[in-house]
LUMMAR-595237 format. One record per atom (N, C-alpha, C, O): x, y negated, z. Coordinates in steps of 0.2 Angstrom, whole numbers, plus 2048, in hexadecimal, padded with zeros to 3 digits. Last residue first. Layout:
residues N
XYZ...
This chain:
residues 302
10341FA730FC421A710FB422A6C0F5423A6B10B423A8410B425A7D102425A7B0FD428A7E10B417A8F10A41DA9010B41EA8510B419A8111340AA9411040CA8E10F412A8D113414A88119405AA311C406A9D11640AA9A11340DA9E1173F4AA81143FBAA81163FEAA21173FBA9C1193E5AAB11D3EBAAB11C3F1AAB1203F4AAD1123DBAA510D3DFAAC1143E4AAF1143E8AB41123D0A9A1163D2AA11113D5AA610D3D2AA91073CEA9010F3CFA8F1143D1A931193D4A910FB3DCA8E0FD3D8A941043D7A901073DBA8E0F53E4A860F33DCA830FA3D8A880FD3D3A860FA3F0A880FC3EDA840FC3E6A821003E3A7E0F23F3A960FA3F3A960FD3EFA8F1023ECA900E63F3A910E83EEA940F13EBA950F53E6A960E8401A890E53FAA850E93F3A890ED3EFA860EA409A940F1408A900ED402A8C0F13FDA8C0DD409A9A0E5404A9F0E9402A990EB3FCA970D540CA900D3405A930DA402A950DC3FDA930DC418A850DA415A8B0DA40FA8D0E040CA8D0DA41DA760DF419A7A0DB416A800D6411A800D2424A6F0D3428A740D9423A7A0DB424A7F0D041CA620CC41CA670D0420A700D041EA760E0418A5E0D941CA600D541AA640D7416A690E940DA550E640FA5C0E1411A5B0DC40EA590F940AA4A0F340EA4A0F0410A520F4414A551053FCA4A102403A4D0FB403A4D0F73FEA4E1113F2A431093F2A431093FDA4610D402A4411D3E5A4A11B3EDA461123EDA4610F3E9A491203DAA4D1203D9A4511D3E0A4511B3E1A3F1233DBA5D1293DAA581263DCA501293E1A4E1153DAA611193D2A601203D3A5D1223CFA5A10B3E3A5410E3E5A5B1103DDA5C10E3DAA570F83E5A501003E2A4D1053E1A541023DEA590F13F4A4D0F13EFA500F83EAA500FD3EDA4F0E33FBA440EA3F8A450EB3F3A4A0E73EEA4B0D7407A4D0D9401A480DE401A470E1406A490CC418A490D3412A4A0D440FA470D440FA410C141CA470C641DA4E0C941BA4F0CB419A540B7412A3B0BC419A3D0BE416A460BD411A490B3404A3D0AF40AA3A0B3410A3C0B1414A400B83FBA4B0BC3FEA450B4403A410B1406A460BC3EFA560B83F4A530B93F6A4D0BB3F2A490C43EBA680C43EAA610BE3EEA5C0BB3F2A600BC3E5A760C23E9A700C33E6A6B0C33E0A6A0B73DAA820B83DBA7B0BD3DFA790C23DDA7A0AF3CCA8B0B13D2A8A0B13D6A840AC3D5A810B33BBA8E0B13C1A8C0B43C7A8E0B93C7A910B63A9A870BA3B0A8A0B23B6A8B0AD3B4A880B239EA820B739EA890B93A4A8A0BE3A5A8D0A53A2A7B0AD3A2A760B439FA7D0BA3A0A7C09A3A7A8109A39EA7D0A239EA7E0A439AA8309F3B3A8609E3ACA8A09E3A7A890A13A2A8D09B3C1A7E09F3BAA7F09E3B7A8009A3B4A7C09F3D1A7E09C3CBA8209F3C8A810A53C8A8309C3E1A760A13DAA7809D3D5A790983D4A760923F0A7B0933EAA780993E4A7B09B3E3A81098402A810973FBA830973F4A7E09D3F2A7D0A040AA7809A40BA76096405A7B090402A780AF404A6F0AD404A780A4404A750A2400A700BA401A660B1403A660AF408A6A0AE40EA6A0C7402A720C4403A6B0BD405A690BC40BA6A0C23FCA830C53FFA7E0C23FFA760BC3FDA750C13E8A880BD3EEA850C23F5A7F0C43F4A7A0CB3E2A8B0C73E3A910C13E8A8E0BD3EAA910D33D9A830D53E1A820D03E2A8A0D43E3A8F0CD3CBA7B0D13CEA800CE3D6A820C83D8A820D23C0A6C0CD3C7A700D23CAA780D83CAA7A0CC3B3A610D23B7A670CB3BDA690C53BEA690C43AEA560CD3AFA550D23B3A5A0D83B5A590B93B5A5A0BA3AFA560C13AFA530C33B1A4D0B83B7A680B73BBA610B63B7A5D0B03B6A5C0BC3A8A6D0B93AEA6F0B73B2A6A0B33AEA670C239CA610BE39EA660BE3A8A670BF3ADA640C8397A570CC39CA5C0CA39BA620CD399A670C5397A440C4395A4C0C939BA520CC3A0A510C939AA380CC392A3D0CA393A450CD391A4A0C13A4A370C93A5A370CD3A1A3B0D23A2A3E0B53A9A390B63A3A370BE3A5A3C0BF3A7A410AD3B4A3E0AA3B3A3A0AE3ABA360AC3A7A320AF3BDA490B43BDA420B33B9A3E0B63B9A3909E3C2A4C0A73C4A4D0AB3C0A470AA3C1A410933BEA4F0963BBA4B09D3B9A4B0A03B4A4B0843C6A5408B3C8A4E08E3C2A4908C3C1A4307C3C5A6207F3C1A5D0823C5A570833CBA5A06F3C3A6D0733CAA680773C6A630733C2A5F0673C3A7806D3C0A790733C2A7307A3C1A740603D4A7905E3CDA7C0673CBA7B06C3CEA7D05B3E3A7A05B3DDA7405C3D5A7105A3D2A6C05D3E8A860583E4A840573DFA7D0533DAA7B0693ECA820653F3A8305D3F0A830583F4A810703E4A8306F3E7A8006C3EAA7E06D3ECA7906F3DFA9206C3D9A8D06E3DDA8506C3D9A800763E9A9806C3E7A9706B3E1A910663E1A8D0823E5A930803EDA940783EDA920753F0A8E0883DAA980833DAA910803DFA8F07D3E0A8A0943E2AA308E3DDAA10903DBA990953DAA9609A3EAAAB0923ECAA70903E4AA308A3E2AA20A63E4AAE0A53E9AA709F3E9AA409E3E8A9E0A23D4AB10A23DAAB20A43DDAAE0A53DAAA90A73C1AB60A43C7AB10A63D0AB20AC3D1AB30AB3B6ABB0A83C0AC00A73C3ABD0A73C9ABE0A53ADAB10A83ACAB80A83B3ABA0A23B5ABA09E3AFAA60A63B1AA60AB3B1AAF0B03B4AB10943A6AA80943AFAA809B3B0AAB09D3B2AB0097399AA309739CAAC0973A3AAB0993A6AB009339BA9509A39AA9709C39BA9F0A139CAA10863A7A9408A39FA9309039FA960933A4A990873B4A850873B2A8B08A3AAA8C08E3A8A890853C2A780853B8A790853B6A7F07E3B6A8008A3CEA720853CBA780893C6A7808F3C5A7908C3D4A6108D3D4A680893D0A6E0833D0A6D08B3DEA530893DBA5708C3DCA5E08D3E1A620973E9A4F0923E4A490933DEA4E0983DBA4F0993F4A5609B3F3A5209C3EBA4F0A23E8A4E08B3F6A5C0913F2A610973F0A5C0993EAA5D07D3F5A520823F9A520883F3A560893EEA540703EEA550723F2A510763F9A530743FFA550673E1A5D06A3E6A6006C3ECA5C06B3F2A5F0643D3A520643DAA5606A3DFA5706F3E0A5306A3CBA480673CAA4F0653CEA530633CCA5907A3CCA3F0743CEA410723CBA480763C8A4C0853C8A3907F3C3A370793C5A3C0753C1A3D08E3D2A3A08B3D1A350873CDA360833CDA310A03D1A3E09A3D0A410953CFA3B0973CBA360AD3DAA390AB3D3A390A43D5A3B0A33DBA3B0B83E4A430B33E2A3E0B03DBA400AF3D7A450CB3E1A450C43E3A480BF3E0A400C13DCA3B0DB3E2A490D63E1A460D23E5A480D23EAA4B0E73DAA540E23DFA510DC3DEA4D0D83D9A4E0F63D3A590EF3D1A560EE3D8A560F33DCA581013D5A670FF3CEA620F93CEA600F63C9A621043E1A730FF3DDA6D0FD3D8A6C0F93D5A6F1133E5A7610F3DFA7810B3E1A7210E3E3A6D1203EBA7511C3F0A7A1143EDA7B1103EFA7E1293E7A6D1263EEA6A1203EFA7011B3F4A6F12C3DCA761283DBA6F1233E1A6F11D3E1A7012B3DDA871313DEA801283E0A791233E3A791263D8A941253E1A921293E2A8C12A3E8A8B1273CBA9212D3CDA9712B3D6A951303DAA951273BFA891233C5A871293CAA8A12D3CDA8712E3B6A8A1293B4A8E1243BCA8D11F3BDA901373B2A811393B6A861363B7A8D1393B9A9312F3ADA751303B5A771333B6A7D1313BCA7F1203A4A7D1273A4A7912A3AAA7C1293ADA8110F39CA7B1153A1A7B11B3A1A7A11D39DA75106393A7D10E392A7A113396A7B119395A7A0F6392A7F0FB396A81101392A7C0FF38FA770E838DA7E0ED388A7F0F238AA810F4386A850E139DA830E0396A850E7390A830EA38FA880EC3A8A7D0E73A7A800E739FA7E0EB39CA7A0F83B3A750F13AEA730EB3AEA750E63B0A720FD3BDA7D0FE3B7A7A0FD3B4A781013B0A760F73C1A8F0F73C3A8A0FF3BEA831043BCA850F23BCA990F73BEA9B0F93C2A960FC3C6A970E83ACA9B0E73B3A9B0EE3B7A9A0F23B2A9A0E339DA9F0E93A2AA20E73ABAA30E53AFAA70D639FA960D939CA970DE3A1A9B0DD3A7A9B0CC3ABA900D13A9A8B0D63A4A8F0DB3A4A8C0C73B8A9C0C73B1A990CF3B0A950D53B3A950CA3C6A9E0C23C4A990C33BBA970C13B8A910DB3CCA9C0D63CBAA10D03C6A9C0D23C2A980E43D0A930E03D5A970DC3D3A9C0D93D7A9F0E63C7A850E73C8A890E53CEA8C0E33D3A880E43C0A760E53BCA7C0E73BFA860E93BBA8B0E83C6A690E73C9A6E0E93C3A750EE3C1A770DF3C1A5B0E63C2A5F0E43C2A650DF3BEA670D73C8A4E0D83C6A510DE3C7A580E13CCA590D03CBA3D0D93CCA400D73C7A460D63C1A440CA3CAA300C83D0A340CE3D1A3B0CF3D6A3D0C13BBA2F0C83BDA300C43C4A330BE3C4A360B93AFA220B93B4A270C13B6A290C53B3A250B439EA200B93A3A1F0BA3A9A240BB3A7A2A0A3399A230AB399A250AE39EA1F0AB3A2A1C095396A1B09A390A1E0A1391A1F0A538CA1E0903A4A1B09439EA14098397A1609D395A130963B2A240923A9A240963A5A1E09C3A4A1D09E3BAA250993B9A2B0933B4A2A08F3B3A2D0A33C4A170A23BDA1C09C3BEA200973C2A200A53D2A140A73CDA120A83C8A140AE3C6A140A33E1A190A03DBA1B0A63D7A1A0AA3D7A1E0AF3ECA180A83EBA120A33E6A1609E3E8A140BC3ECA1C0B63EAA210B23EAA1A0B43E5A170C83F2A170C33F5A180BD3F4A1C0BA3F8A1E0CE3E6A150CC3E7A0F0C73EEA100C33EFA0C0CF3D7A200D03DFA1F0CB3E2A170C63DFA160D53C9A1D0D13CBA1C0D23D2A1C0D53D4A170DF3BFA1F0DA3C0A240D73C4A230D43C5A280E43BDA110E73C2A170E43C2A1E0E63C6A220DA3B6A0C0DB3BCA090DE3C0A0F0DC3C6A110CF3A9A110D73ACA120D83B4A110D73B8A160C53A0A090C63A6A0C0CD3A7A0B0D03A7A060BF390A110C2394A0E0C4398A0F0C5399A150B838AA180B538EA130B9393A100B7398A0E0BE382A220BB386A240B938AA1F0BA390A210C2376A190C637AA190C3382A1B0C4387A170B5371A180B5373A120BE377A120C037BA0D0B436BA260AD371A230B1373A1D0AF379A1C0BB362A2E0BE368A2C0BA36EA260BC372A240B1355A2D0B5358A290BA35FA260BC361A200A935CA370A835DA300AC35CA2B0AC35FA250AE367A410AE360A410AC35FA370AE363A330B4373A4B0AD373A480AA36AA420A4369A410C236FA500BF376A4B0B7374A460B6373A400C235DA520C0367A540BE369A4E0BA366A490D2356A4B0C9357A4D0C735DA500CA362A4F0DD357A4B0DC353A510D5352A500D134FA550E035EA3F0E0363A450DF35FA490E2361A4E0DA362A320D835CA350D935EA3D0D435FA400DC369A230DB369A280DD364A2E0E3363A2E0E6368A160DD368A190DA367A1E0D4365A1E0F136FA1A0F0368A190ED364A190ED35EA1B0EE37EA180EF379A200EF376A210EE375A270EB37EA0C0E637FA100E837CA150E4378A180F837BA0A0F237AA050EE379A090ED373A0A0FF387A0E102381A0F0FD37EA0E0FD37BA140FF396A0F0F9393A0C0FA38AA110F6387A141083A0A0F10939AA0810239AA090FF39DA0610B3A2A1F1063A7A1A1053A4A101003A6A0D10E396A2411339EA2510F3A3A1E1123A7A1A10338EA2610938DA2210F393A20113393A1C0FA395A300F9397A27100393A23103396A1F0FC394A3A10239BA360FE39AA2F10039DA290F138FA3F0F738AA3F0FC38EA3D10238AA3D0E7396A3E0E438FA3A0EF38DA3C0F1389A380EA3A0A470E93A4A3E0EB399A3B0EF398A380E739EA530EE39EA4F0ED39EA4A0F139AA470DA38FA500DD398A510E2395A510E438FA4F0D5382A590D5386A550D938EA560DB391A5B0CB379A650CA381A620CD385A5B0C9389A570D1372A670CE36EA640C9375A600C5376A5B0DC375A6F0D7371A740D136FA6E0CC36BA6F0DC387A6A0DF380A6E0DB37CA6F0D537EA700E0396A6C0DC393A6B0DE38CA700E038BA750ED39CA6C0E73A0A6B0E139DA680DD3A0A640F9392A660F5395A6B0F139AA670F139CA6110B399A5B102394A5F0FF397A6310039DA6511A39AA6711139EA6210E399A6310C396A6812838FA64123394A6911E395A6711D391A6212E38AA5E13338CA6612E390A6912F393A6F12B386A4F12A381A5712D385A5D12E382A6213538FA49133385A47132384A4C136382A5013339AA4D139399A4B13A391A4B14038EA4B12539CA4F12739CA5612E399A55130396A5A1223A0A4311E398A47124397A4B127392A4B1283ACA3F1293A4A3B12A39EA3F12E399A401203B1A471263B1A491293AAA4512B3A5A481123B2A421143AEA4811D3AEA4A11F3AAA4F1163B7A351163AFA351153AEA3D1173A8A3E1183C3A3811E3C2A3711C3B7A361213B3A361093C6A3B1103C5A3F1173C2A3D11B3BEA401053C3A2F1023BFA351093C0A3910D3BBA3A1093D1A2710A3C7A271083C3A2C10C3BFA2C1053D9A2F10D3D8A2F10F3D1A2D1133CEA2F0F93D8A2D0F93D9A341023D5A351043D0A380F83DFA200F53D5A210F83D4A280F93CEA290FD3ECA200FF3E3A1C1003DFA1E1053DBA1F0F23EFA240F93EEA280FD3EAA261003E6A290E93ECA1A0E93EAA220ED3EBA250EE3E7A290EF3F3A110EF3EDA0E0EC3E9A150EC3E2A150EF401A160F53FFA150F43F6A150F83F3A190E2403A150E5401A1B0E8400A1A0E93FBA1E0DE404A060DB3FCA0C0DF3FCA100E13F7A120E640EA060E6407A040E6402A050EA3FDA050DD418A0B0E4418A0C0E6410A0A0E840DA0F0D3418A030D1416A0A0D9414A0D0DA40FA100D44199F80D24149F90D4413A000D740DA020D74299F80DD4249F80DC41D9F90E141A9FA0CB42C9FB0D142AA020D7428A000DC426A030C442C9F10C14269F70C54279FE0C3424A030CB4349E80CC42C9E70CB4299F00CE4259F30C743F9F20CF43E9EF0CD4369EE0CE4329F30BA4439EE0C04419F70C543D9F40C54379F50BA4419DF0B843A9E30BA43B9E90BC4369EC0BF44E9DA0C54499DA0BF4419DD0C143B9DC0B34559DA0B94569DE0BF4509DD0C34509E10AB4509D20A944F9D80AC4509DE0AB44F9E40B34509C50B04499CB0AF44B9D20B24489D70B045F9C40B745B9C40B74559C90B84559CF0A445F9C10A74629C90AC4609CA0AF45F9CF0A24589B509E4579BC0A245B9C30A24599C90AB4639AE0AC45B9AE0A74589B50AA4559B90A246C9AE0A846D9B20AA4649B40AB4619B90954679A70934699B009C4689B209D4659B709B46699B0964609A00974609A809745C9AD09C4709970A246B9990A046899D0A24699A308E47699709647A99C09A47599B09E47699F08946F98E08846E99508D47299A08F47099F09147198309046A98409046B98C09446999008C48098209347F98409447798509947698807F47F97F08148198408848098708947F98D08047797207D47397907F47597E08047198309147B96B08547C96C08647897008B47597209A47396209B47596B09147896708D47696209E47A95209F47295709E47895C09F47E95B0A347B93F0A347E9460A247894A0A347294809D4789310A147493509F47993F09A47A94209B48192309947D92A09F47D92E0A448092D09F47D9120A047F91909E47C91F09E47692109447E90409647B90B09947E9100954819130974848F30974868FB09A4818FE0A047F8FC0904818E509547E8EA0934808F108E47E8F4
C-alpha cells in the first residue's frame, strides 16, 4: 500500500512568511500609532467642547460664568459639573467649606473622564485628587484677582462683557499634568514655587535661577480638578506655548504661565463653543490678545 506525502511549507519558506509578515507590521505600526494619535485629539477637542458648551449652559441658569476661582478656592470645572451629567458628584461637595476640607476629601478623588486629555500618558498627580488636563484662562496679566481675562479671582462673567466677541476670546486650554517630580527635569512636567508677595512686580525672568539652581521645584500642574488655584484650575497667557522659561506660581494667587503640550500644539477652547489648534510659533502679543476679553486688538492669523 502506497502512502502519499503530503506536501507542506520547509522551514525556509516558514521563514520567508515570517520575515514578509514582520515587514508588514512594521509598516502598518506608523499608521496605527497616528491613527491613535488622531484620536486622542479628537477626544480632547471633545472634552474642550463639553466644558464649553456647559459654561454656556452655566451662564444660561445663573446670568453669568463661574469664577475662576472663588472664596473658598473652587474651579469652574467643580461648578459645570452639573452641565457635564456628573449631578452626583456635585451633590458631594460641600461648597461653603474650602476646597481643601476634609469633608470634601472623597469628592476630591474622583476622576472626571472629561477633564482628562487622553494624550497626557501621566495619569494622576496624586492619589488624593482627581486630575484635569483643562485649565481656564483667567487672563493676560500674572495675578488671578482683577485679571482681564474670564476666569479670574471671584470673576462673573457675562457675555456682553466679552467686548473683543466670543470667536476672538480664550476660555480654556489644555496643558500637561505635572508629574510628582522634585527636580529640575523637564518645564513641561515641572515648575517653580514662589510665596505669594513674589507676585508683587513679578518679572518674566523670574524662576529663571531658581531653575537653573534646582531650587523651589514643584510638579503639581493639574493635579486636582476641584481646585481653582494657580495651575491648579486657572492659567494666565504670560508664558507662550512650552516657553523654554519654567511657570511660576505664587502659592496659587497668580504667576507666570502657558500652556504645555509633548508636540507643537495644543487645543484651545474659543468663548463661542469652537476649539482651535496653537503653535508654538504663536506669539507672546497674539497669546495675550487672546486671553484679554476687551483690549480691542484685532487677532493677527494663527
Amino acid at each position: 500500500m502506497k502512502h502519499q506525502r503530503r506536501s507542506g511549507f520547509t522551514l525556509f519558506q516558514l521563514l520567508i512568511v515570517l520575515a514578509l509578515l514582520l515587514i508588514l507590521f512594521a509598516l502598518l505600526l506608523p499608521a496605527v500609532a497616528k491613527a491613535r494619535l488622531a484620536a486622542a485629539r479628537a477626544q480632547s477637542q471633545n472634552n474642550l467642547k463639553q466644558i464649553a458648551l456647559a459654561v454656556h449652559s452655566y451662564h444660561d441658569v445663573n446670568g453669568h460664568m463661574p469664577s475662576g476661582n472663588d472664596a473658598n478656592n473652587f474651579s469652574a470645572a467643580a461648578y459645570l459639573l452639573p452641565y457635564i451629567e456628573q449631578t452626583n458628584l456635585f451633590k458631594r461637595i460641600d461648597f461653603k467649606k474650602s476646597v481643601d476640607d476634609k469633608d470634601n476629601a472623597a469628592a476630591r478623588k474622583v476622576i472626571v473622564k472629561t477633564f482628562l486629555n487622553p494624550r497626557d500618558n501621566v495619569t494622576s498627580v496624586s492619589a488624593d485628587f482627581g486630575a484635569t488636563n483643562y485649565l481656564v484662562s483667567a487672563g493676560s496679566l500674572p495675578a488671578l484677582a482683577d485679571n482681564n481675562g474670564i476666569f479670574y479671582q471671584n470673576s462673573k462673567v457675562k457675555f456682553p462683557d466679552i467686548q473683543d466677541g466670543t470667536s476672538n476670546t480664550m476660555m480654556t486650554g489644555e496643558t500637561l499634568k505635572g508629574d510628582s517630580g522634585v527636580k529640575a527635569t523637564t518645564v513641561k512636567r515641572q515648575h517653580v514655587l514662589l510665596k505669594k508677595d513674589d507676585l508683587k512686580g513679578i518679572k518674566d525672568e523670574a524662576g529663571v535661577k531658581d531653575w537653573a539652581d534646582n531650587k523651589n521645584i514643584v510638579a503639581d500642574r493639574c493635579a486636582s480638578w476641584m481646585d481653582g488655584r494657580f495651575l491648579q484650575g486657572t492659567f494666565t497667557a504670560t508664558r507662550t506655548l512650552n516657553d523654554e522659561k519654567p511657570d511660576v506660581n505664587c502659592a496659587g494667587v497668580g504667576g507666570l504661565s502657558g500652556l504645555r503640550g509633548e508636540e507643537d500644539i495644543v487645543n484651545i477652547g474659543m468663548a463661542d463653543g469652537s476649539v482651535r489648534a496653537v503653535t508654538t510659533k504663536i506669539s507672546l502679543e497674539t497669546w495675550k490678545f487672546l486671553a484679554d476679553k476687551a483690549d480691542g486688538n484685532v487677532l493677527p492669523n494663527f
